[in-house]
Each structure stands twice: as structure tokens, then as C-alpha cells.
C-alpha positions in Angstrom: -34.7 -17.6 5.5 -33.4 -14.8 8.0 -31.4 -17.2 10.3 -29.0 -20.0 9.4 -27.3 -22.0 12.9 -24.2 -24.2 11.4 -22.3 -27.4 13.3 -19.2 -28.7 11.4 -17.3 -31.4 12.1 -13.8 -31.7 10.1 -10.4 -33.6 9.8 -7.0 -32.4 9.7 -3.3 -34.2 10.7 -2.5 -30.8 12.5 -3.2 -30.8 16.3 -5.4 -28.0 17.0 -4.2 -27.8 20.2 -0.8 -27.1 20.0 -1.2 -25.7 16.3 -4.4 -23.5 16.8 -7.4 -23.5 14.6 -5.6 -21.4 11.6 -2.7 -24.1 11.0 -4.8 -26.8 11.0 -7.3 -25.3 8.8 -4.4 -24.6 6.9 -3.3 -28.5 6.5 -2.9 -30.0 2.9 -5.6 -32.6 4.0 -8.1 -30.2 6.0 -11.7 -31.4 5.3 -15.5 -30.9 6.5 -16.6 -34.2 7.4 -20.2 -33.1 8.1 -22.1 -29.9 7.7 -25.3 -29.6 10.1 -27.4 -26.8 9.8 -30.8 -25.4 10.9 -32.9 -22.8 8.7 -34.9 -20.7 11.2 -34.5 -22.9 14.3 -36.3 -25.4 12.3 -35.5 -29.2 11.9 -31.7 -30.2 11.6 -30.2 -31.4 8.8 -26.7 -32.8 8.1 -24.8 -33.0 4.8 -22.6 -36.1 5.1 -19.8 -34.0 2.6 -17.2 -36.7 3.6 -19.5 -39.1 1.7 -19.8 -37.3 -1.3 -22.5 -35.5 -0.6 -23.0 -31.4 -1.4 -24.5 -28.0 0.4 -27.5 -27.5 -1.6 -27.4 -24.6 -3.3 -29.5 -22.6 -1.4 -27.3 -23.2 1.7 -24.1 -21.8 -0.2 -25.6 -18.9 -1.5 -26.5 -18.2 2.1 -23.6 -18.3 3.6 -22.5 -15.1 1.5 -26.5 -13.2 1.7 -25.9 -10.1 4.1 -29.4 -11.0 4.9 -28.8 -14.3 6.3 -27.3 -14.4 9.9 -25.1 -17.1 10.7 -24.5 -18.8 14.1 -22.7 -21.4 15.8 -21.1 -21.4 18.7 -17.3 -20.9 18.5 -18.8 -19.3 15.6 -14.9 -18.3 14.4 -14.3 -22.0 14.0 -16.8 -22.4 11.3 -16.3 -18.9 9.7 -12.8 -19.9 9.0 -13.4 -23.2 7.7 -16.1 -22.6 5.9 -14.3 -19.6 4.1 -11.6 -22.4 2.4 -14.2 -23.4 0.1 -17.1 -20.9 0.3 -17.4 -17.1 0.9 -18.9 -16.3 4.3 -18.0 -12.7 5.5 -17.4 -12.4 9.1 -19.9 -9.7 9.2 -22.7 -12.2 8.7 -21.7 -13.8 11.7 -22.5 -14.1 15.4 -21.3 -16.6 17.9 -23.6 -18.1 20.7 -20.2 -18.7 22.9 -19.3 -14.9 23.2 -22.7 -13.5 23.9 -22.4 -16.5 26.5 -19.3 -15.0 27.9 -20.8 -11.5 28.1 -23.6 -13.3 30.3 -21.1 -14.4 32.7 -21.7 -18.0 31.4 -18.3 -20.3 31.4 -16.8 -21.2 28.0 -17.4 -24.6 26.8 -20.5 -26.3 25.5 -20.9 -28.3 28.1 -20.1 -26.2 31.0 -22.9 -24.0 29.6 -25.1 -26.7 29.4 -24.4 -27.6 32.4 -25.4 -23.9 33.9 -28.3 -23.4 32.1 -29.7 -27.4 32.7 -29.1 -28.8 29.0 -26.4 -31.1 29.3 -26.6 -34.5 27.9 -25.7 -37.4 29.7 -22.3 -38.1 30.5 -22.5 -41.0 28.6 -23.3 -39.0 25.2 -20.4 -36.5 25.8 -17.9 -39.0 26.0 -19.3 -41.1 23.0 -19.0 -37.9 21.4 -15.6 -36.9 22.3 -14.7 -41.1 20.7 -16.3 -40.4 17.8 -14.0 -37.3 17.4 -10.9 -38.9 18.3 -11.9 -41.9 15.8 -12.8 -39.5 12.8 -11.4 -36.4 13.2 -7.5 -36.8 13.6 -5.4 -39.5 12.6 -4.9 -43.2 14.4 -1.9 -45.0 15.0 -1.1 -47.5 12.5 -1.6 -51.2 13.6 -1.5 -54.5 12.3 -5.2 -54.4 13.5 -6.4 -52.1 11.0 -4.1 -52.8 8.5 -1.7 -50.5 9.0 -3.9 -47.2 8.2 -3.4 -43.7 9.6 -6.6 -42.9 9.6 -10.3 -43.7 9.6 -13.0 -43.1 7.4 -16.9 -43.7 7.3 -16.3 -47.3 5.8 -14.5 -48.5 8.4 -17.5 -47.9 11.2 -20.7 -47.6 9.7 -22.3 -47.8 13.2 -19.9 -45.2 14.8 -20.7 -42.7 11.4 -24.1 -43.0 11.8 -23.8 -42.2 15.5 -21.5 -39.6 14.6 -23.8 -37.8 12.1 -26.2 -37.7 15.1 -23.7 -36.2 17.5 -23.1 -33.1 14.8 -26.9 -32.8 14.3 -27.2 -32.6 18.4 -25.0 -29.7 18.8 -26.9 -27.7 16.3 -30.2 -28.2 18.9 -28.0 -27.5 21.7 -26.7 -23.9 20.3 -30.0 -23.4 18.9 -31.7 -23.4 22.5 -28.6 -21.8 24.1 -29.0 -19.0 21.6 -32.7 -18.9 22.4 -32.1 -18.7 26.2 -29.8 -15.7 25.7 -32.1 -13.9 23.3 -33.3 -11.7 26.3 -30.1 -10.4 26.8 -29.1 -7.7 25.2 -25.8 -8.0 23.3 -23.9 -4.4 22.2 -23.1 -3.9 19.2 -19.8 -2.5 19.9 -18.9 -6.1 21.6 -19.9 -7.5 18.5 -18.0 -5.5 16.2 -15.1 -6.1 18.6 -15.4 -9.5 17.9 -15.9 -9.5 14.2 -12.7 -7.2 14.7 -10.5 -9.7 17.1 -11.5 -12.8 14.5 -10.0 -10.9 11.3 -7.1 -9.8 13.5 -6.5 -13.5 14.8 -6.6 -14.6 11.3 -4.0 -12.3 9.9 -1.7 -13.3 12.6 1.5 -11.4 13.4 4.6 -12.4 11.4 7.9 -14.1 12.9 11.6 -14.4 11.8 11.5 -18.3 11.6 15.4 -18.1 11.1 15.9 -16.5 14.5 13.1 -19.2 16.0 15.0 -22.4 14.4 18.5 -20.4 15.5 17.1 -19.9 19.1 16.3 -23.7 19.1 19.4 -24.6 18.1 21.0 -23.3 20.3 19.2 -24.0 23.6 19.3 -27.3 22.3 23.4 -27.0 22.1 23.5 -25.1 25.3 21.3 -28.1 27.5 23.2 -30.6 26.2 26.4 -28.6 27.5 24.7 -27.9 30.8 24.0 -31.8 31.4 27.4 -32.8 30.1 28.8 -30.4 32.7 26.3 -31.7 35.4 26.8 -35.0 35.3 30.9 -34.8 35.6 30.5 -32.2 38.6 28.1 -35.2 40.1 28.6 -38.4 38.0 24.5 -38.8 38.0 22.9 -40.8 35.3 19.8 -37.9 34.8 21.2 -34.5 36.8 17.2 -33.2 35.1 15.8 -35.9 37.7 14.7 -33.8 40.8 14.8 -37.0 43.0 18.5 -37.5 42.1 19.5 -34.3 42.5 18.2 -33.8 45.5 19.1 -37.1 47.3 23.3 -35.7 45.4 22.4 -32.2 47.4 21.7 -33.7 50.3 24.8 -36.2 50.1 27.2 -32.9 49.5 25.6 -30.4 52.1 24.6 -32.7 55.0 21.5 -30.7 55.2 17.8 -31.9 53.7 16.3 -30.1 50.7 12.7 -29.9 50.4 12.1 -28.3 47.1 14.4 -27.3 43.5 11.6 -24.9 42.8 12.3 -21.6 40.5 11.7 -19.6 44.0 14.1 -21.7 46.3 17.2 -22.5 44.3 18.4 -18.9 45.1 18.3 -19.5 48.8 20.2 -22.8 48.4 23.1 -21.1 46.2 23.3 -18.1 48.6 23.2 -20.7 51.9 26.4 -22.8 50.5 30.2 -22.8 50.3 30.2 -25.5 48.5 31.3 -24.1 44.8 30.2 -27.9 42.9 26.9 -27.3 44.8 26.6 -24.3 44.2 27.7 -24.7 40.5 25.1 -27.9 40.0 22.0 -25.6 41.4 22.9 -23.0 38.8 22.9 -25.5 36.2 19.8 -26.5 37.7 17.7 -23.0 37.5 19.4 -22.8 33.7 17.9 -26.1 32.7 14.4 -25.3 34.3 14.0 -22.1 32.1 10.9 -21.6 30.3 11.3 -19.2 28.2 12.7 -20.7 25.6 9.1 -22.7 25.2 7.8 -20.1 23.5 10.3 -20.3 20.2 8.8 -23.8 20.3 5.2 -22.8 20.3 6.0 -20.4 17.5 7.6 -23.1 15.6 4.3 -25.5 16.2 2.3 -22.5 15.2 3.4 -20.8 12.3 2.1 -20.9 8.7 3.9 -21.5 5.7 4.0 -17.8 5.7 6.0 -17.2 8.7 2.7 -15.8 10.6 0.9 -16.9 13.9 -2.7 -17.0 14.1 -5.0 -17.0 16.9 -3.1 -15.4 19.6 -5.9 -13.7 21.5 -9.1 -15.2 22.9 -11.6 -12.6 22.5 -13.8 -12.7 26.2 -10.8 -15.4 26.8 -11.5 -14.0 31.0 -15.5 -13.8 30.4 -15.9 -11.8 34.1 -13.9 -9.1 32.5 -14.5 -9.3 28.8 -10.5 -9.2 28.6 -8.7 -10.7 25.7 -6.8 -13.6 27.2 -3.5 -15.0 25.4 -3.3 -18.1 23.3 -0.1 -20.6 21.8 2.3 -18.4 22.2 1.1 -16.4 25.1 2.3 -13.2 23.8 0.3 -11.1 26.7 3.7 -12.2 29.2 6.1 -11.8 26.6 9.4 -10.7 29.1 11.3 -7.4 28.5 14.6 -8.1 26.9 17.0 -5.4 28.2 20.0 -6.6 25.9 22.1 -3.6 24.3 22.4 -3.7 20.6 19.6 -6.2 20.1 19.8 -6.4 16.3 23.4 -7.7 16.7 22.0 -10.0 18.9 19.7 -11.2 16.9 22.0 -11.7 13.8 24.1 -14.1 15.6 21.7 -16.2 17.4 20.2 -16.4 13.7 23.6 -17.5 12.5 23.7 -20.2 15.5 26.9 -18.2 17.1 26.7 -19.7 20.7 30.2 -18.8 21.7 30.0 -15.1 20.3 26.9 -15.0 22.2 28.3 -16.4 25.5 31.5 -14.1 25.3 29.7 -11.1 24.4 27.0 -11.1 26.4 28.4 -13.4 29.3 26.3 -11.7 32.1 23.3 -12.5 30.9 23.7 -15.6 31.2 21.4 -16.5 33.8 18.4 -14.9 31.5 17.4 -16.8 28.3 17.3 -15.0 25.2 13.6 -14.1 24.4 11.4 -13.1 20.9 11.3 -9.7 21.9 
């Protein structure tokens, strides 16, 4: 055995898209469902672990031979998974997706398919994607299946045994995407960049979850203010509705508006003498902020140990072979210019709104950021 290509296919209640791949790895109830592997490109096999069955032991002690390649494609997704219940350094590892990238292939196993001529038919990737949805996160509890958050093998034989298929058809698809990109030479520096990028992703970078949950709190505080004061200046129901604020705009000024975008509120402040208008689309560019998003990714994010993982997306731009940002977005992180930051820091920690306001009252029209 010199080469070993891996497909998993696991459960956890986390959302992996909001989360990323550490947290949810991370979950209490994380599980490989099914373990599908190929020895030397030859015939798949699939280990239904979710059933009770176990990686011969050959197949473990592979996972850890520095003789042994491993591939997959997203190949971090399995190295990290794997690695909660079986040694598998990342050195053993290579990943079908990024030599992909550095071939100027798009990202996705399907768009590649789709470039190189292997897709399935449309009909088999979205049976796929509902057998994913059905087994791999939770389901709504209904009277209909008995009030159950989620659903296991027994409760679809059919869809489990089309499932176990599915698994076992991704490991022939990486398998000949690997194949096809064998005659393109791969640097080992890129690959030792990689290896690099996944360790670093899965150490993370730490956060002050008090100044995070303070930060919340008080944006939270703060909007509330902000629509309490809108709707007495203009006694609308929803002064966040665009339509209603527009159709009160137009009302006060006489004069048609045609967009409450970031870029043209400043031009409608500056254009009236109207100080409740005026007032009203300040409260507006206040409210439409963004930047505050960012404490809630970090929230969504974060370990038990106050760290995010998987910030960066090695080849994330594959023209360019930069990284590209990821959850948090930490790449367009914006410069916080505040004097004595630490002081800042203490009181938005200690949820001190109205220090905050009277002490740094004109920077109010910039939110505070992690910086």
C-alpha cells in the first residue's frame, strides 16, 4: 500500500457554515457516519462506522505510516476529523482540491467535474446534497417523525443505502480528478505551505469573549435606543423598513429618494435643512452598520477555548494562490484609531454604554471594532 484516497461523511448539531469545520468537529455529538476509502486507486470500499461497524486495522495503522500518502479532496476536512479518534499527521497528507486550485481549476467538486467532463447528473448531485441534509445535521422535530431531532440509518434504509453509495462515489470522483492532475507538477513549497496554513487554521487565534459578549451587548442596547428614537422623530411602526422610510423622507422633504444606500445617505443629510430628516438619516447609516457582524461571527465561531479556527482559505483566490479570509473575515479587519484603546476596551467589557458615549462622543458615527 503506497496510496490511501479517503471520503467521510459525518454528523454534528454545529453548522459548518456559520461555525467552520473546527467547531463543529469540535461538537459533543461529532461522528463519522461512513468512512470510504480506496487502496491504490483500487475498488472502493465503505465502513458503515455509524452502524457499528470498524476501520480494519490495517486501515488505522495507515493513517499514521509516513509511507502511506493520504488524499481526499478538501483533504483538511478529513485530516481533522479523522485526527479526533485516530493519529494522521498532516504531513501524510495531500489534497486533490488545492493542487486543483494551482491548475487554475475552480473550487468545488462539482465545478471541477464540471471542467474536466466528470460531473454526474444533476439528478445524482441533488440526491446527494438530500441525503446530506437528511443524515448529516439535525431535522426539525414533527409530530410526523415522532418528534425526533434527528435521523439515523433505521429510519431510511433505502435513503442509507443510497447514501453509502453516494460516499463511495466521491472517492471514484477524486481518485480520477487526482489522476488527471498527475501530469502537473505540484511544488513542494505549495505543499508545505499548505500543510503549514492547515496547522495554523487549526490552532486558531485566541479572542477576549468578554469584550465580544460586551460589544454585543451593547450594540444590542444602542439599536434598540436608535429605533426608540426613530420611531418618535417619525411615529413609523419599522423606521429599519427601507420602504417606510423612504415613502416618511419623501413626505418631509417634498423631493423623491431613490436609494438609503451606505454611499447616498451622506448626500441626503448634507442636501437638507430639515434637522428630524436629517436626524432620522443618521439614525439610519447607524443602524445599517456592519461592523459590529463580526463580534457575531466570533461568537458563532469560537471554541470552548476562546480561539477561532479556520480563518484563512489557503488558494481561497485560486488565479492568485492568495489566502482568502474565512468567518470572521479578518483580512478587512478596519483600523481603529481610538486613543487609549485598553481603556476602551475595559468599559465596553464592563457594558459601560454611557461612559463610552460621553467619552468618546465623536466617534460616534464609527462602531467600535476587534482591533
Amino acid at each position: 500500500m503506497k496510496e490511501l484516497s479517503i471520503d467521510i461523511e459525518t454528523f454534528s448539531s454545529v453548522d459548518i457554515g456559520k461555525a467552520g469545520l473546527f467547531k463543529y468537529v469540535q461538537s459533543k455529538d461529532f461522528e463519522i457516519l461512513l468512512f470510504a476509502y480506496s487502496v491504490d486507486n483500487g475498488p472502493v470500499k465503505v465502513i458503515d462506522l455509524a452502524r457499528g461497524e470498524q476501520l480494519p486495522a490495517e486501515i488505522i495503522a495507515a493513517l499514521s505510516d509516513k509511507n502511506i500518502i493520504k488524499t481526499a479532496y478538501n483533504a483538511a476536512f478529513e485530516w481533522y476529523c479523522l485526527n479526533k479518534f485516530w493519529k494522521t499527521p498532516i504531513s501524510q497528507w495531500q489534497c486533490t482540491m488545492i493542487k486543483s486550485l494551482y491548475a487554475g481549476y475552480p473550487a468545488g467538486l462539482k465545478a471541477i467535474g464540471d471542467a474536466m467532463g466528470l460531473s454526474e447528473d444533476k439528478k445524482k448531485l441533488m440526491t446527494g446534497k438530500a441525503l446530506i441534509r437528511y443524515f448529516c445535521i439535525p431535522c426539525k422535530p414533527t409530530k410526523s417523525n415522532g418528534g425526533r431531532t434527528r435521523n439515523f440509518p433505521k429510519h431510511d434504509e433505502e435513503k442509507w443505502k443510497l447514501f453509502k453509495e453516494y460516499n463511495a462515489q466521491d472517492v471514484v470522483t477524486e481518485i480520477e480528478i487526482k489522476n488527471r492532475l498527475s501530469k502537473i507538477s505540484f511544488p513542494q513549497n505549495e505543499q508545505k505551505l499548505w500543510e503549514l496554513d492547515v496547522l495554523m487554521n487549526a490552532c486558531g487565534v485566541k479572542i477576549d469573549k468578554d469584550l465580544v459578549d460586551g460589544a454585543l451587548e451593547i450594540a444590542s442596547i444602542r439599536t434598540e435606543q436608535l429605533l426608540t428614537e426613530a420611531q418618535q422623530l417619525s411615529g413609523l411602526n419599522n423606521p429599519n423598513s427601507i420602504a417606510q422610510l423612504k415613502e416618511w423622507l419623501e413626505t418631509e422633504t417634498g423631493q423623491e429618494v431613490n436609494s438609503l444606500n451606505k454611499k447616498d445617505v451622506p448626500a441626503l443629510i448634507e442636501n437638507t435643512d430639515s434637522e428630524k430628516v436629517k436626524r432620522m438619516l443618521e439614525i439610519r447609516q447607524e443602524l445599517s452598520k456592519t461592523s459590529t457582524k463580526k463580534y457575531d461571527a466570533m461568537k458563532i465561531a469560537a471554541g470552548d477555548d476562546s480561539r477561532v479556527r479556520g480563518l484563512l482559505q489557503f488558494y481561497g483566490a485560486n488565479r492568485t494562490g492568495r489566502w482568502a479570509g474565512r468567518l470572521v473575515q479578518v483580512q478587512n479587519l478596519p483600523q481603529n484609531h481610538l486613543n487609549m484603546l485598553p481603556f476602551a476596551r475595559e468599559l465596553v467589557k464592563n457594558r459601560n454604554l454611557d461612559a463610552i458615549q460621553l467619552i468618546y462622543r465623536k466617534y460616534s458615527k464609527h462602531s467600535f471594532t476587534a482591533n
